[in-house]
FITORMAR-143047 format. One line per field, with one value per atom (N, C-alpha, C): atom name; y, z, x; residue in three letters. Coordinates in nm, 4 decimals. Example, Ala and Ser with C-alpha at 12.3 -4.5 7.8 and 13.67 -1.06 7.14 Angstrom:
2
atom <- (N; CA; C; N; CA; C)
y <- (-0.5690; -0.4500; -0.3300; -0.2250; -0.1060; 0.0030)
z <- (0.7800; 0.7800; 0.7800; 0.7080; 0.7140; 0.7870)
x <- (1.3190; 1.2300; 1.3200; 1.2850; 1.3670; 1.2900)
res <- (ala; ala; ala; ser; ser; ser)
# end
This chain:
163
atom <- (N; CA; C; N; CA; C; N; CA; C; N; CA; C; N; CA; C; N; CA; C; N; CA; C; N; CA; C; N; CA; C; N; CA; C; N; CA; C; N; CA; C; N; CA; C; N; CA; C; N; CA; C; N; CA; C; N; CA; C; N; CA; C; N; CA; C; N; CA; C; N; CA; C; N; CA; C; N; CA; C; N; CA; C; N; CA; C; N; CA; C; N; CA; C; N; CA; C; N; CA; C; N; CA; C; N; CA; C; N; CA; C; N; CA; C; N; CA; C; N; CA; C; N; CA; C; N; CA; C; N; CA; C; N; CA; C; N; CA; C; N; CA; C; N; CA; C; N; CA; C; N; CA; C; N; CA; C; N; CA; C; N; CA; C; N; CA; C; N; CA; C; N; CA; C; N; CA; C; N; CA; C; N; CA; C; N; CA; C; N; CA; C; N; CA; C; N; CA; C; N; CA; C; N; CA; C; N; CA; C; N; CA; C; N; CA; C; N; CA; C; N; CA; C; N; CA; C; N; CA; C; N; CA; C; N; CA; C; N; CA; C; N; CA; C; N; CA; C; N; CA; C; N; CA; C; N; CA; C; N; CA; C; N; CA; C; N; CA; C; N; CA; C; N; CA; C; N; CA; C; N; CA; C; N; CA; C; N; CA; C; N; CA; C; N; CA; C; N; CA; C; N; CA; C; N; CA; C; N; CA; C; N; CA; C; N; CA; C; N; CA; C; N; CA; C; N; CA; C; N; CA; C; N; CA; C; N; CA; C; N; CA; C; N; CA; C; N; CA; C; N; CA; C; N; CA; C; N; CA; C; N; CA; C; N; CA; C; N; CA; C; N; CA; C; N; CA; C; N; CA; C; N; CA; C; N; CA; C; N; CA; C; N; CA; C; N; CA; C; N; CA; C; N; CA; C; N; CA; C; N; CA; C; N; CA; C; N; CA; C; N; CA; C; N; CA; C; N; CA; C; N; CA; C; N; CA; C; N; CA; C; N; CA; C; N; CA; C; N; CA; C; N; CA; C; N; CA; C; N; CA; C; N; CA; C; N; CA; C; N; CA; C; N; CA; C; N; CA; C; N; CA; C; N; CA; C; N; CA; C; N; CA; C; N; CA; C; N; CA; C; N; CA; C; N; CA; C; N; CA; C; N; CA; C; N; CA; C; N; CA; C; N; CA; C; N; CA; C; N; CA; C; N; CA; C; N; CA; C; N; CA; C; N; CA; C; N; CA; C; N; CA; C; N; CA; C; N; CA; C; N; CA; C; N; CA; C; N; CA; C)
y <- (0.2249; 0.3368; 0.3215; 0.4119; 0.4562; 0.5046; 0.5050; 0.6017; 0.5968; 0.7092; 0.7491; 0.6440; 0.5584; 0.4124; 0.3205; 0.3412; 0.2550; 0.2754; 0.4225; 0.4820; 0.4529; 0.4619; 0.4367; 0.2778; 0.2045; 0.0477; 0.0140; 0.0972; 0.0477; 0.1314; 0.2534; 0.2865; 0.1870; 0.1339; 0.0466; -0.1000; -0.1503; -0.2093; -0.2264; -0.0890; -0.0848; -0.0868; 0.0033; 0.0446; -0.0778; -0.1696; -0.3126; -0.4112; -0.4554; -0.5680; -0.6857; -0.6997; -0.8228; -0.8464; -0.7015; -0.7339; -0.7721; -0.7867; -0.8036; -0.6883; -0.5531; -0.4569; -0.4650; -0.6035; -0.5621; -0.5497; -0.5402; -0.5021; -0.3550; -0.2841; -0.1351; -0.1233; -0.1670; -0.1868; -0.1792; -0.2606; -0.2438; -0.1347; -0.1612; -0.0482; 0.0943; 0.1150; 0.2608; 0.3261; 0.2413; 0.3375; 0.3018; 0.2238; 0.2516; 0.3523; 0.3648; 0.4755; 0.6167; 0.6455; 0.7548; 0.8069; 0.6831; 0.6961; 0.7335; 0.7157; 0.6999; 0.8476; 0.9270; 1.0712; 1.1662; 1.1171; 1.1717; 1.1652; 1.0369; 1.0264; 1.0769; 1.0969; 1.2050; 1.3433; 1.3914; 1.5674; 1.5803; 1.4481; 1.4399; 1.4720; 1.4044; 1.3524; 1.4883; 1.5695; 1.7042; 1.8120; 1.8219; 1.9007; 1.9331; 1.7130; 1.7077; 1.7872; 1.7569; 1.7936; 1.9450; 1.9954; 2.1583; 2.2145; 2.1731; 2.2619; 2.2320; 2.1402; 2.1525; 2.1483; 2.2175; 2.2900; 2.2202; 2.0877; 2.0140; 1.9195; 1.8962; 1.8211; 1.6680; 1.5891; 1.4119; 1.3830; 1.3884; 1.3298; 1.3724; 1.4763; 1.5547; 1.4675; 1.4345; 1.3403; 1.2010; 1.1068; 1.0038; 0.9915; 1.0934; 1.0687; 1.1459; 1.2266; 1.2314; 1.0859; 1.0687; 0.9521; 0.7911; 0.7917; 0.6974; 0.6827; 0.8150; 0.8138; 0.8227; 0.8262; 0.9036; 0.7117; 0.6731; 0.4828; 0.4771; 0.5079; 0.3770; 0.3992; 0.4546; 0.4626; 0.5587; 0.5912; 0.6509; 0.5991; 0.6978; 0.8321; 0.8144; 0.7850; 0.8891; 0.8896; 0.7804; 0.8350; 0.7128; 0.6850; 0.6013; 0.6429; 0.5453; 0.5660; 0.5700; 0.6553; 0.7080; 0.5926; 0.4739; 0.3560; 0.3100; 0.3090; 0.2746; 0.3358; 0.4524; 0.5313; 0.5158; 0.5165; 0.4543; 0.3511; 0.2545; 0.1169; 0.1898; 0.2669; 0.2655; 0.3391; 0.4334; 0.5565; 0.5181; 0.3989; 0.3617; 0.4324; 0.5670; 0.6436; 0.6052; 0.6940; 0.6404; 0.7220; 0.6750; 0.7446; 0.8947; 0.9667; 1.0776; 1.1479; 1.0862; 1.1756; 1.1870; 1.0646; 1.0617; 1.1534; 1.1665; 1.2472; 1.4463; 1.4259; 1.6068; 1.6237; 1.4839; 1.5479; 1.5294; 1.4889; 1.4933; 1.6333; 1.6671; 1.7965; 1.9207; 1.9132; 1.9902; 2.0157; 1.8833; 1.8664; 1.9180; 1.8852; 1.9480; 2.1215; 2.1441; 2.3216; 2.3661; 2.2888; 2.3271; 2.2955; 2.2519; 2.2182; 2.0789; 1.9873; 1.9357; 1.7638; 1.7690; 1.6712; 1.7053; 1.6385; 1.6422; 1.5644; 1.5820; 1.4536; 1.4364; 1.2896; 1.2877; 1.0982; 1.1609; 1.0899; 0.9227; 0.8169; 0.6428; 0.6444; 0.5877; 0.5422; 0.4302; 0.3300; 0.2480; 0.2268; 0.3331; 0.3305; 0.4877; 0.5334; 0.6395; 0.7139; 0.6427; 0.7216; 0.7608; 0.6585; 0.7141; 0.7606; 0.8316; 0.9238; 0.8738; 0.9274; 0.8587; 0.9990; 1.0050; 1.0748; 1.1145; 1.1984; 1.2213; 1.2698; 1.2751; 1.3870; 1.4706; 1.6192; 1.7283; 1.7347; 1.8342; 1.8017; 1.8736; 1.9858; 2.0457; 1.9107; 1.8670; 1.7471; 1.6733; 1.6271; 1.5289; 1.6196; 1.7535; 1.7884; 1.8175; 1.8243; 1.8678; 1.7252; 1.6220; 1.5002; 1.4679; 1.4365; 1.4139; 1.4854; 1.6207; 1.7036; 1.6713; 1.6229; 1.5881; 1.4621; 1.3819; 1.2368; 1.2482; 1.3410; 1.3331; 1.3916; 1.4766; 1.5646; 1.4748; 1.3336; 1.2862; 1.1500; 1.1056; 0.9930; 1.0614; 1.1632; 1.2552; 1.2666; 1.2600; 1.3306; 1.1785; 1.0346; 0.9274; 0.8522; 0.8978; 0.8662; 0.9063; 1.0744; 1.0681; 1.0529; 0.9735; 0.9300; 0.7717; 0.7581; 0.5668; 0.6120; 0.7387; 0.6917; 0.6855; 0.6162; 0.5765; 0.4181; 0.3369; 0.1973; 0.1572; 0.0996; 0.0338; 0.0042; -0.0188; -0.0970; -0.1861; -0.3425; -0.4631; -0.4363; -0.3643; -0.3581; -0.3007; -0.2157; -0.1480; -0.2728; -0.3241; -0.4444; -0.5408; -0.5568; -0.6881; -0.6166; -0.4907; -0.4056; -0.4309; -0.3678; -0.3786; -0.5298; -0.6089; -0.7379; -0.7594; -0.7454; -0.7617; -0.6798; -0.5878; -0.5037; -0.5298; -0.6115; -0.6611; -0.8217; -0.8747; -0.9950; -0.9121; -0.8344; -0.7635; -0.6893; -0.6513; -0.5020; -0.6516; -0.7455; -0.8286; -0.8885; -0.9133; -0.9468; -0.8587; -0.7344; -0.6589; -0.5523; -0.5717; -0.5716; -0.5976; -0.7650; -0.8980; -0.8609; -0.8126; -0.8032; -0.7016)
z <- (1.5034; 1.4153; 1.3530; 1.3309; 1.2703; 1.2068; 1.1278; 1.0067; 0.9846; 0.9005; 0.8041; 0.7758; 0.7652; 0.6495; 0.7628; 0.9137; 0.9880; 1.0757; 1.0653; 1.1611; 1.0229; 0.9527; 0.7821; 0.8380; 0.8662; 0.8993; 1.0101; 1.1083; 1.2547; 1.2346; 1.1256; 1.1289; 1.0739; 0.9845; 0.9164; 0.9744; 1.0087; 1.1117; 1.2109; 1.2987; 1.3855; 1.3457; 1.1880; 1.1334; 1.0533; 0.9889; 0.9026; 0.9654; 1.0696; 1.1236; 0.9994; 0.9515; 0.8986; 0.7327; 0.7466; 0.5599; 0.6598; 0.5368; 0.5516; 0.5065; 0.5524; 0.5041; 0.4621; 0.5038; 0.5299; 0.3570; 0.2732; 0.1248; 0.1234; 0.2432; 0.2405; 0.3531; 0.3908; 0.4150; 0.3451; 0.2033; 0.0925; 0.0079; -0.0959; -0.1832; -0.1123; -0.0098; 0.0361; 0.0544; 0.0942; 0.1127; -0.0222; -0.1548; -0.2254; -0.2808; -0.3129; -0.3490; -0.2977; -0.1677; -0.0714; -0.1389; -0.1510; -0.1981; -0.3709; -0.4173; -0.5854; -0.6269; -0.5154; -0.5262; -0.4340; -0.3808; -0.2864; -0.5013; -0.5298; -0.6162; -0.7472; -0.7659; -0.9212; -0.8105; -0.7222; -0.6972; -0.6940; -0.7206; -0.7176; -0.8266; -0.9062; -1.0619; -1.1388; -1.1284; -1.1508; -1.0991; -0.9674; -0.9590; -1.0153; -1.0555; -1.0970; -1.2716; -1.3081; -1.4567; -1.4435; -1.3665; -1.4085; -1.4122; -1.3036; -1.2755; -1.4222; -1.5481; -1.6652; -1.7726; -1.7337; -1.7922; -1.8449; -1.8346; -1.9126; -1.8241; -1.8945; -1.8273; -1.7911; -1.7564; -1.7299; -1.9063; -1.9905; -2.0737; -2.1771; -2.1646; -2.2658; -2.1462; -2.0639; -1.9646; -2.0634; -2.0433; -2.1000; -2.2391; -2.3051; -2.4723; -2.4912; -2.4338; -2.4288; -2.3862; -2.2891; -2.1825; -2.2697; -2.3342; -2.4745; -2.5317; -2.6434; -2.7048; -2.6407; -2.5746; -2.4487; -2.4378; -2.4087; -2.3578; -2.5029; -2.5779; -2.7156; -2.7514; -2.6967; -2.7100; -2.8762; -2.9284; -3.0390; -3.1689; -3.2549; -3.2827; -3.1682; -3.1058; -3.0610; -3.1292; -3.1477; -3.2522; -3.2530; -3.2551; -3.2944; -3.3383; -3.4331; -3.5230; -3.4079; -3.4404; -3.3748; -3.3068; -3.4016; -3.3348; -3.2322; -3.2357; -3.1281; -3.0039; -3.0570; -2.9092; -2.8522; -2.9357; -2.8818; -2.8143; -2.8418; -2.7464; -2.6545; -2.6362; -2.5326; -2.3923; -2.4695; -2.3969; -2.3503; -2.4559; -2.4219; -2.4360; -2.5176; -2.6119; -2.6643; -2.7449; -2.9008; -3.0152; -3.0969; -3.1862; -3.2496; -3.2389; -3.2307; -3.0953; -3.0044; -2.8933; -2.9033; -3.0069; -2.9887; -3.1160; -3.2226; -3.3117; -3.2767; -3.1536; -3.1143; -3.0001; -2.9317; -2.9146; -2.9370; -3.0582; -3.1382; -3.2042; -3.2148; -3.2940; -3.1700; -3.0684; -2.9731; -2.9016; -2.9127; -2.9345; -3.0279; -3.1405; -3.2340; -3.2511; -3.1800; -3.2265; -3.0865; -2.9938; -2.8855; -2.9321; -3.0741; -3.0664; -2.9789; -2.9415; -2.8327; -2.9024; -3.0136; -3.1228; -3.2296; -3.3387; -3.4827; -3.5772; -3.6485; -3.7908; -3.8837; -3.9181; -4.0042; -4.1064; -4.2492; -4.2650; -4.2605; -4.2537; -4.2615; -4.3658; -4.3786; -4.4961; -4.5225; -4.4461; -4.5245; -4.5486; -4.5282; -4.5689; -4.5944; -4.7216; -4.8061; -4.7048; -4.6991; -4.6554; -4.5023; -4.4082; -4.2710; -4.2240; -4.0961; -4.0668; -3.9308; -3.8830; -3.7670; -3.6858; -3.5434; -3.4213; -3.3539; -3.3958; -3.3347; -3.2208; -3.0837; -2.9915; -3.0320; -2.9840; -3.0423; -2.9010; -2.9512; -2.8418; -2.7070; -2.7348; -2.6307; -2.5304; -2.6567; -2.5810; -2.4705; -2.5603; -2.4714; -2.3219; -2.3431; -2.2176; -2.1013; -2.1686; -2.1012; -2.0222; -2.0956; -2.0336; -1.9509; -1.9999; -1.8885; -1.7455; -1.7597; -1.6197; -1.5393; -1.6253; -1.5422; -1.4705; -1.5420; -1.4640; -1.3396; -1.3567; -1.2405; -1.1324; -1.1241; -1.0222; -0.9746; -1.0841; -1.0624; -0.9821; -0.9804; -0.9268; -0.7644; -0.7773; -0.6433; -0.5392; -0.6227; -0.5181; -0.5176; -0.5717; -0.5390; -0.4108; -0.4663; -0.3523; -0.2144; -0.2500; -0.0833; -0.0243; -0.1123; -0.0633; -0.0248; -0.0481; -0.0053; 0.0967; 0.1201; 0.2418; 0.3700; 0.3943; 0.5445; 0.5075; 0.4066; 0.3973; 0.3549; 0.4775; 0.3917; 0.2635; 0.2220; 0.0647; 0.0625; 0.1504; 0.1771; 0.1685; 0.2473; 0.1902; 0.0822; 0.0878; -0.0792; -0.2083; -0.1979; -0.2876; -0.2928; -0.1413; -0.1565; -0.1547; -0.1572; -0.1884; -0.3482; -0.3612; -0.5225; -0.6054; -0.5244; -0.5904; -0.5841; -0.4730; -0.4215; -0.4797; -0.5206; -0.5731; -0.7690; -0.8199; -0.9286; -0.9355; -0.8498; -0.8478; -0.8487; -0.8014; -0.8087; -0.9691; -1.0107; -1.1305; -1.2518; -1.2866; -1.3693; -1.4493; -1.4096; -1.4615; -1.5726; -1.4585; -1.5395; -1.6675; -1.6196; -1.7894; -1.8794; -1.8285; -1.9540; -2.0024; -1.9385; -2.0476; -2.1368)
x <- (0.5012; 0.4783; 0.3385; 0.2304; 0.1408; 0.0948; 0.0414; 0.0173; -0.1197; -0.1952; -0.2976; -0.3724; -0.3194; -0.4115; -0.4313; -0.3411; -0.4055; -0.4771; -0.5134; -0.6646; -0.7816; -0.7209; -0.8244; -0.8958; -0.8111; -0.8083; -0.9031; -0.9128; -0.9214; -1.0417; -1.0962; -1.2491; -1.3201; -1.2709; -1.3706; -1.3612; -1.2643; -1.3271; -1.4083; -1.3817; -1.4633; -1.6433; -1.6359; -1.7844; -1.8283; -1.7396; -1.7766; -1.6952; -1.7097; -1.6407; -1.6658; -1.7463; -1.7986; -1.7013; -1.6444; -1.5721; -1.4032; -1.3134; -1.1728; -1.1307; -1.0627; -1.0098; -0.8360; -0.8221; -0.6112; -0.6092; -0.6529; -0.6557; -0.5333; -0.6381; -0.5910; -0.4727; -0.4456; -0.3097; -0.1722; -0.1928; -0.0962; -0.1180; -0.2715; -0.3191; -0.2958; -0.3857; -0.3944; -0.2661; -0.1310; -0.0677; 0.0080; 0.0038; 0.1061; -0.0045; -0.1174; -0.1454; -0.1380; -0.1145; -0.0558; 0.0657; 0.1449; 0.3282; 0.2849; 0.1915; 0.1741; 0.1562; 0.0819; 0.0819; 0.1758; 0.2747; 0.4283; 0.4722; 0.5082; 0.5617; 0.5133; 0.3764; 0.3708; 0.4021; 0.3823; 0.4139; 0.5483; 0.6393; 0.7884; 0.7908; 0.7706; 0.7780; 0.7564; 0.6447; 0.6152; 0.6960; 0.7598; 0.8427; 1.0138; 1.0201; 1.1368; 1.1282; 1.0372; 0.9919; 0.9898; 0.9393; 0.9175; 1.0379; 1.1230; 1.2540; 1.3546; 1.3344; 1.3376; 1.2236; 1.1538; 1.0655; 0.9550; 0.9625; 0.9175; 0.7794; 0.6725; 0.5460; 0.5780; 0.5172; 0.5241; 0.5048; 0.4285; 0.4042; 0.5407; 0.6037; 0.6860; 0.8570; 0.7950; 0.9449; 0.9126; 0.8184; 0.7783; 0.8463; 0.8205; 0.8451; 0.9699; 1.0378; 1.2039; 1.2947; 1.2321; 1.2901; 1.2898; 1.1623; 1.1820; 1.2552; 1.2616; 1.3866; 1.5231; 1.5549; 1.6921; 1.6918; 1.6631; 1.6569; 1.6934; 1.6760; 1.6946; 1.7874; 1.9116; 2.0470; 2.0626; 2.1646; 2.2239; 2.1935; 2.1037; 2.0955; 2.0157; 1.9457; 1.8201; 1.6786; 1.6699; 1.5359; 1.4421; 1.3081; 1.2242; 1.1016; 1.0048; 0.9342; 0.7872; 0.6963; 0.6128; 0.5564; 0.5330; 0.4516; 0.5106; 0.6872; 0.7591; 0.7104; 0.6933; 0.7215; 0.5367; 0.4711; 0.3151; 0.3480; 0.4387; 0.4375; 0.5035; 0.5973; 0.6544; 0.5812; 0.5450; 0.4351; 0.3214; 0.2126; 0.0984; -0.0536; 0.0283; -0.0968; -0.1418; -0.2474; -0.3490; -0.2372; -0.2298; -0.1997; -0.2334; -0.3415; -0.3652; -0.3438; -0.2737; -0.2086; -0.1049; -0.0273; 0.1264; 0.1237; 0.1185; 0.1041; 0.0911; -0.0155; -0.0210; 0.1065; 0.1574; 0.2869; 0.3905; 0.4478; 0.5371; 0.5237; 0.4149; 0.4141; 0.4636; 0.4067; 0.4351; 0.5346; 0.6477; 0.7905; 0.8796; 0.8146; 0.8941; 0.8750; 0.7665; 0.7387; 0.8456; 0.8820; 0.9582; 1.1167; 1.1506; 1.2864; 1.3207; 1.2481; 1.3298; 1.2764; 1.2665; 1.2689; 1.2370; 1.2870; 1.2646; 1.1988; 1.1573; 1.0862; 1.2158; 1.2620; 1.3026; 1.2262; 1.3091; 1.2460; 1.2973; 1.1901; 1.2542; 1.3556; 1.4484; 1.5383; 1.4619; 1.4132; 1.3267; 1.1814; 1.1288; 0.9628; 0.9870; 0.9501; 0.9305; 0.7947; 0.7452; 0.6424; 0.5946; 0.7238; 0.7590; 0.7919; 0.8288; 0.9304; 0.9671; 1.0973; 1.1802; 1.1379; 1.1126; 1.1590; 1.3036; 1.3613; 1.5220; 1.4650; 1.5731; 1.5980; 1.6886; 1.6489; 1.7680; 1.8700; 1.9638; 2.0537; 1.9833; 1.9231; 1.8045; 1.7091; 1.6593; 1.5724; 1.6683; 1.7747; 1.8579; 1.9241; 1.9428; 1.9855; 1.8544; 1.7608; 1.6228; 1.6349; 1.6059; 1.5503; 1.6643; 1.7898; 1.8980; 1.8571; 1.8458; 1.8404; 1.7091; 1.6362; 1.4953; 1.5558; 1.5993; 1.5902; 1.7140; 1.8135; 1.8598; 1.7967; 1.7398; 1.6253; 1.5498; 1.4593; 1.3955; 1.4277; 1.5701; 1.6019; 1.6259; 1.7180; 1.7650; 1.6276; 1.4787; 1.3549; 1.3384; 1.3300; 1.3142; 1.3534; 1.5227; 1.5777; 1.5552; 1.4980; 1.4505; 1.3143; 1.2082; 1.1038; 1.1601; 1.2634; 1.2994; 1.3732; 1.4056; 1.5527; 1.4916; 1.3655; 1.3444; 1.3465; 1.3953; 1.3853; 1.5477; 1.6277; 1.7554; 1.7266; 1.8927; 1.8704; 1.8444; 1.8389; 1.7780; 1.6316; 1.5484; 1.4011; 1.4149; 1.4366; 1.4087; 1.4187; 1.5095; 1.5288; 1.4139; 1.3797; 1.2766; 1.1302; 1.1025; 0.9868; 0.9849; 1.0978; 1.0650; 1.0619; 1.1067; 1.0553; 0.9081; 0.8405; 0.7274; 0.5953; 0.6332; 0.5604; 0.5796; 0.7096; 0.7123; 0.6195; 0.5967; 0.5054; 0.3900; 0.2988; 0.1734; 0.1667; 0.2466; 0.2820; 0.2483; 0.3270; 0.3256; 0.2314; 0.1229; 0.0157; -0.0312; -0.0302; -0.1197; -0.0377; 0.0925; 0.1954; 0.1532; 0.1382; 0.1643; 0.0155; -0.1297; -0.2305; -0.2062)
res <- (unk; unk; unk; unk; unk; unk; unk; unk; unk; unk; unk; unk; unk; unk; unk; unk; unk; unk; unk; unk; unk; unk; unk; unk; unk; unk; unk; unk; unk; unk; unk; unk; unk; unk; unk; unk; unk; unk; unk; unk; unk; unk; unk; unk; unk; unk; unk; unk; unk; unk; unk; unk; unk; unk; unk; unk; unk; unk; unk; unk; unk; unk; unk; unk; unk; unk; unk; unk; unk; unk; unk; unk; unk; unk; unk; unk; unk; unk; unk; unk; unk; unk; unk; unk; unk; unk; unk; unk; unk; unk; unk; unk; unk; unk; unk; unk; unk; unk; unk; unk; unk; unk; unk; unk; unk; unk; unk; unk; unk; unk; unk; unk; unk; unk; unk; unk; unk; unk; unk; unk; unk; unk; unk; unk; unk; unk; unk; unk; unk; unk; unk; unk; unk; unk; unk; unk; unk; unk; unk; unk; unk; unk; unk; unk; unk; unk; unk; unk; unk; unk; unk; unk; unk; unk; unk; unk; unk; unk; unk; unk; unk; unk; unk; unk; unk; unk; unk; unk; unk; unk; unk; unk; unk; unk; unk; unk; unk; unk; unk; unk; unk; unk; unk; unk; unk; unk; unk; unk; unk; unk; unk; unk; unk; unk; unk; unk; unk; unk; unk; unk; unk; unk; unk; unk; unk; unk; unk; unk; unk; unk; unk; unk; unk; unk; unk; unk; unk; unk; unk; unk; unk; unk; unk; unk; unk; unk; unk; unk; unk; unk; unk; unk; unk; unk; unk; unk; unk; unk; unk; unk; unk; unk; unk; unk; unk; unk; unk; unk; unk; unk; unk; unk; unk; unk; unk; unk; unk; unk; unk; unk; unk; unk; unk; unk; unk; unk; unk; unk; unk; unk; unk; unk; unk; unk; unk; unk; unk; unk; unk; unk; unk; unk; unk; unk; unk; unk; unk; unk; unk; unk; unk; unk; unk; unk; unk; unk; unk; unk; unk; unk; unk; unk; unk; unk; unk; unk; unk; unk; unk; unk; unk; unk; unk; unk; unk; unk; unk; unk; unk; unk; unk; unk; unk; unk; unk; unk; unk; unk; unk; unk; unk; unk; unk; unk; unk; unk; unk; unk; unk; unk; unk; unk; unk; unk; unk; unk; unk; unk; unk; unk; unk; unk; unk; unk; unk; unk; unk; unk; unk; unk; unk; unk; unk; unk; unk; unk; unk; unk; unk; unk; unk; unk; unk; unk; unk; unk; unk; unk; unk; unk; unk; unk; unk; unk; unk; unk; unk; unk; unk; unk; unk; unk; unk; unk; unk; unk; unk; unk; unk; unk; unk; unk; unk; unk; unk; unk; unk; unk; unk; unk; unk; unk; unk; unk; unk; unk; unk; unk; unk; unk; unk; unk; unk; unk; unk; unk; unk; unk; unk; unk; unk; unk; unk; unk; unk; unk; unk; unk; unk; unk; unk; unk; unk; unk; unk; unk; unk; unk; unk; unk; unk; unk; unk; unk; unk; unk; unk; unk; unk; unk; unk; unk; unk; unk; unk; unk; unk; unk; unk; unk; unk; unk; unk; unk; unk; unk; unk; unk; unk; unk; unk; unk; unk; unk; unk; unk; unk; unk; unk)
# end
């Protein structure tokens, strides 16, 4: 079997014999699969109405189990915004109903992030759409690779977590 990245392979070889290309062997095509998987990711999101960044910060709160709710900085760690991004969409959430401000019981001067029940059905319906279009960018790999892909690709991902 052949693919895209290995006529990619066999030009530059042929045109730079002198470098090592098998780099692009791995990179090129998880980046191939990296954009299969955001036009997934986007289609799973639209069909509930909702963008990647407005999936991200439902999907936050939706993970942190009952009420539903965490404090903006939380959800900066979780999300990986600046704070004046997480701030314009919390606001843009909340003008959509599909979260709320309330306030800390223990810092007077904080306020907690709820999901409304809107949010929570929005984000639920995305992530099943979104696992369903996953699943069928994997179903040319048993579940035995799939397993040891995703280990393999968690030894590469790790590093650059932990900075």
């Amino acid at each position: 079997m052949s693919d895209e990245v290995d006529r990619l392979i066999e030009a530059w070889q042929r045109e730079r014999p002198d470098l090592d290309v098998s780099p692009m062997g791995v990179l090129s095509r998880v980046s191939r699969l990296a954009r299969h998987l955001d036009l997934a990711r986007r289609a799973a999101f639209a069909d509930s109405e909702l963008e990647s960044w407005e999936f991200d910060v439902l999907s936050a709160l939706r993970r942190s189990g009952e009420p539903y709710q965490l404090s903006p900085g939380r959800l900066l760690r979780e999300t990986l915004v600046t704070s004046g991004t997480m701030t314009n969409r919390i606001d843009r959430l909340a003008h959509r109903a599909l979260v709320e401000r309330l306030p800390d019981p223990s810092d007077r001067r904080g306020v907690q992030v709820r999901l409304t029940p809107e949010g929570r059905k929005r984000v639920d319906a995305a992530l099943e759409e979104l696992l369903r279009r996953e699943r069928d960018l994997l179903s040319a790999l048993p579940a035995k690779d799939s397993t040891q892909l995703a280990a393999l690709l968690r030894t590469l991902v790790t590093p650059f977590d932990a900075a």
